[in-house]
C-alpha positions in Angstrom: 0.0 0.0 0.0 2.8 2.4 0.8 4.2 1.9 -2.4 0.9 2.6 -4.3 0.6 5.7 -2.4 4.6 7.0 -3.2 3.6 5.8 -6.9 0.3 7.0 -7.9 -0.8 9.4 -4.7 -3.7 9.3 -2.2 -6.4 10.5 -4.0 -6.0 7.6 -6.5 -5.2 5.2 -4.6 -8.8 5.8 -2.6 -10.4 6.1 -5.8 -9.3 3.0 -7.5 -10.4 1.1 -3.8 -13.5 2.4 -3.3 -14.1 1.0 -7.1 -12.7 -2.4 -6.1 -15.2 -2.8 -3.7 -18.5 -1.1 -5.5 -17.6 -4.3 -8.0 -17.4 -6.7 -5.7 -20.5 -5.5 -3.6 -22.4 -5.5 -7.0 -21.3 -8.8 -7.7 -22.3 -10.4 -4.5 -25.7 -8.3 -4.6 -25.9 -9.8 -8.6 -25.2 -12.9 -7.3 -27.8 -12.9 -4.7 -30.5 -11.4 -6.6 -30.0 -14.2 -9.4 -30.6 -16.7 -6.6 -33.2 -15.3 -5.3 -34.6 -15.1 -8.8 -34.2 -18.8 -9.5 -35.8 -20.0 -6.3 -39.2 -18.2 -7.2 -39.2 -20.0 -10.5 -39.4 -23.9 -10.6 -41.8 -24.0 -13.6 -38.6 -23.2 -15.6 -37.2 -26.9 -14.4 -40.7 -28.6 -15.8 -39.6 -30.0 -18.7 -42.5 -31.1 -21.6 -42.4 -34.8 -22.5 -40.4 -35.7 -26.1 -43.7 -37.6 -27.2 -45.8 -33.7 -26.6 -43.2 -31.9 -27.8 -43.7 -30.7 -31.7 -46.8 -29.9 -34.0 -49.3 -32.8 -34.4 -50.9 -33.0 -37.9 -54.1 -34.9 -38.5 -57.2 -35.0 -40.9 -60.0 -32.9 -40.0 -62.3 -34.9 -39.4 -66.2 -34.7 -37.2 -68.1 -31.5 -36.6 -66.9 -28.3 -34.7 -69.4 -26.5 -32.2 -68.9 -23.2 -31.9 -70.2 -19.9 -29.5 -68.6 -16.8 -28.5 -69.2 -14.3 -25.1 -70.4 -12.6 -23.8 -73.7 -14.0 -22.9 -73.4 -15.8 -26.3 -74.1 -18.7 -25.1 -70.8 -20.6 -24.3 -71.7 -22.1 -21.3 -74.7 -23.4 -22.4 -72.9 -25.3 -25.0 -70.6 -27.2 -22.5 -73.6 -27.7 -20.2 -74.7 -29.1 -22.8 -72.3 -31.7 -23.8 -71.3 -32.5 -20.3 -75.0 -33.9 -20.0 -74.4 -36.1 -22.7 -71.1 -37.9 -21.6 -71.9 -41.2 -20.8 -67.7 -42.5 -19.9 -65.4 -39.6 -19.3 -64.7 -36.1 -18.6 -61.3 -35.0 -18.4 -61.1 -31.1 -17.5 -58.5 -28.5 -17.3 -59.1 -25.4 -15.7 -57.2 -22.3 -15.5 -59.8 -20.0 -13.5 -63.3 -21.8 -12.3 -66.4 -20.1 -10.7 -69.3 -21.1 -12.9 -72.3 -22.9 -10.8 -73.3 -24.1 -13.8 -70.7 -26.3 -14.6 -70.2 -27.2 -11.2 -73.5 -28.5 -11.5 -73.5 -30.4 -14.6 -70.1 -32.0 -13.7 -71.9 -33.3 -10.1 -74.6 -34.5 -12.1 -72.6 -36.4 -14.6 -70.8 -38.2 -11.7 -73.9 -38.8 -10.2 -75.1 -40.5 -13.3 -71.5 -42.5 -13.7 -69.5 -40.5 -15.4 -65.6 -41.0 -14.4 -65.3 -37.2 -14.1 -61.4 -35.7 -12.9 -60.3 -32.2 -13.0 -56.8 -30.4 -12.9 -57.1 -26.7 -11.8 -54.7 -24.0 -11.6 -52.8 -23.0 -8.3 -54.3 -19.3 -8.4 -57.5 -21.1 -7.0 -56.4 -22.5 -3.9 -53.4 -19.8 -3.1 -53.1 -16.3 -2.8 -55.4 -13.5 -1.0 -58.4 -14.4 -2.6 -59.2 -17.5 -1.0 -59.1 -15.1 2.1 -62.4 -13.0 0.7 -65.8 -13.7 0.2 -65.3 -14.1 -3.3 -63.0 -16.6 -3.2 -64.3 -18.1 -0.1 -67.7 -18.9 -2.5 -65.1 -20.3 -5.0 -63.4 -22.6 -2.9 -67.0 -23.8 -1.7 -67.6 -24.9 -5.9 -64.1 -26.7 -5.4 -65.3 -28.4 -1.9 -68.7 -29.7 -3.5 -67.4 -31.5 -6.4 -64.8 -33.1 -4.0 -67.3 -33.9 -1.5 -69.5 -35.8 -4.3 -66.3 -38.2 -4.8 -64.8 -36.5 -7.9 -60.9 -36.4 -7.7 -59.2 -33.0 -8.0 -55.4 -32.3 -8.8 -53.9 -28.7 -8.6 -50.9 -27.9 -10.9 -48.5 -25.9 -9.3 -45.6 -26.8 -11.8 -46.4 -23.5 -13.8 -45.7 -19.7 -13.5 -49.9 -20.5 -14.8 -51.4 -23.4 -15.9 -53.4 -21.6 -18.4 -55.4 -24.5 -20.2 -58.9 -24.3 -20.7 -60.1 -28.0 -21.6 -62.8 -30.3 -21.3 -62.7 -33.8 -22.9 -65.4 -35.6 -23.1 -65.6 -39.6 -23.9 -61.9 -39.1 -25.0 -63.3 -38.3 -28.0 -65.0 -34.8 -27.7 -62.6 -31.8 -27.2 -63.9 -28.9 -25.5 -61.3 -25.7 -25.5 -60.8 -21.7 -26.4 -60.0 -19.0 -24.5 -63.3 -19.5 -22.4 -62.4 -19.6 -18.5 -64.7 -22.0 -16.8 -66.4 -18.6 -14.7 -69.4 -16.5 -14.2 -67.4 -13.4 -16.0 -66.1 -15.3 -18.8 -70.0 -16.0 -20.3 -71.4 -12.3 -19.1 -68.3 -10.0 -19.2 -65.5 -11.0 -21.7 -64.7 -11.6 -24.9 -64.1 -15.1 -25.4 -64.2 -18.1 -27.8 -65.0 -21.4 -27.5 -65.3 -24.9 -29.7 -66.3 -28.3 -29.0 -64.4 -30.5 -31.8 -66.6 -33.4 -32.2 -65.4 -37.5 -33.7 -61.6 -36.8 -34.1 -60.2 -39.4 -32.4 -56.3 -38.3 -33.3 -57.2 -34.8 -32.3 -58.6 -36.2 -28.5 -55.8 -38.7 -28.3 -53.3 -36.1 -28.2 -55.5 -33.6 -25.9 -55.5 -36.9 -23.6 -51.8 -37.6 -23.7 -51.0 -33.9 -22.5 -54.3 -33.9 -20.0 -52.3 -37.1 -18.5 -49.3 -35.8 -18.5 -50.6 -33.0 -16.0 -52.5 -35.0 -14.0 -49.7 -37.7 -13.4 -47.4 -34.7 -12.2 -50.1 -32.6 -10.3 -51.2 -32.7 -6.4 -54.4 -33.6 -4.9 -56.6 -30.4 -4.0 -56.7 -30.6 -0.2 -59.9 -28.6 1.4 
């Protein structure tokens, strides 16, 4: 140190220390912040399957359903085609509040159906479960457990955004249409059922099993 200061003087000798440590400060603070960063984001570890990975081409075949919102009818539609399942309903749901769907999925178990749903995390975490809003939702959750049908929540994502109802592993139910009250009476939204392609609903299975094999059991 003496030497630095005969050599190059006080003033930049301070100068080039304080620099010296404002780097390594930065890089430690970096450092940490990266961490920090990286322990908030598992979904970036979920890796897709090879077999899902990829476009899927197939013939159109079968008949397409489609309605728009709001109050166009959408949920109607699905009502609709959730009374008529006589096997299967598979269901993805990013967002879910609509009693009417509630309802026709406890009816379709009632009446046999093997009916099994994957919902997003949002539902079960965050401040609105602590509202009366969400307090109402998380009663929709409880009665379709109570009736016996099994519930997983996927908390692999950043969101688990899909929107999907297969029916009979043959019918495909999807669009932008959130499974809620304001999604049929105060959006925008699409929706289609895609009716008798058995290639199309194959795949939609593959990718609904995926989730479900990797998902948790909704606990009330």
């Amino acid at each position: 140190m003496r030497k630095l200061l005969r050599k190059y003087g006080t003033t930049t000798v301070i100068i080039l220390v304080a620099l010296s440590v404002g780097f390594v400060a930065g890089c430690t603070s970096r450092s940490q912040v990266s961490s920090a960063e990286n322990k908030n984001v598992p979904h970036a570890l979920v890796a897709m399957p090879d077999s899902l990975k990829g476009i899927h081409s197939m013939p159109a075949v079968g008949t397409i359903d489609v309605a728009f919102s709001p109050a166009g009818g959408v949920t109607g539609m699905i009502t609709n085609e959730i009374a008529n399942a006589k096997r299967s309903i598979q269901m993805q749901a990013y967002s879910y509040t609509s009693q009417e769907i509630t309802q026709a999925l406890i009816s379709a178990k009632k009446r046999g159906v093997d009916v099994r749903i994957i919902i997003d995390k949002s539902n079960v975490t965050g401040e609105d479960k602590d509202n009366p809003r969400g307090q109402k939702e998380m009663q929709l959750l409880d009665s379709l457990v109570n009736i016996g049908i099994p519930m997983n929540v996927d908390y692999d994502f950043q969101i688990a955004h899909s929107k999907i109802i297969i029916v009979d592993g043959i019918d495909v139910i999807t669009g932008s249409f959130n499974f809620t009250y304001s999604a049929e009476h105060n959006n925008a939204e699409n929706c289609l059922i895609l009716h008798g392609n058995q290639q199309l609903a194959d795949e939609y299975v593959k990718n609904w099993q995926w989730r479900w094999d990797a998902t948790k059991p909704y606990r009330k």
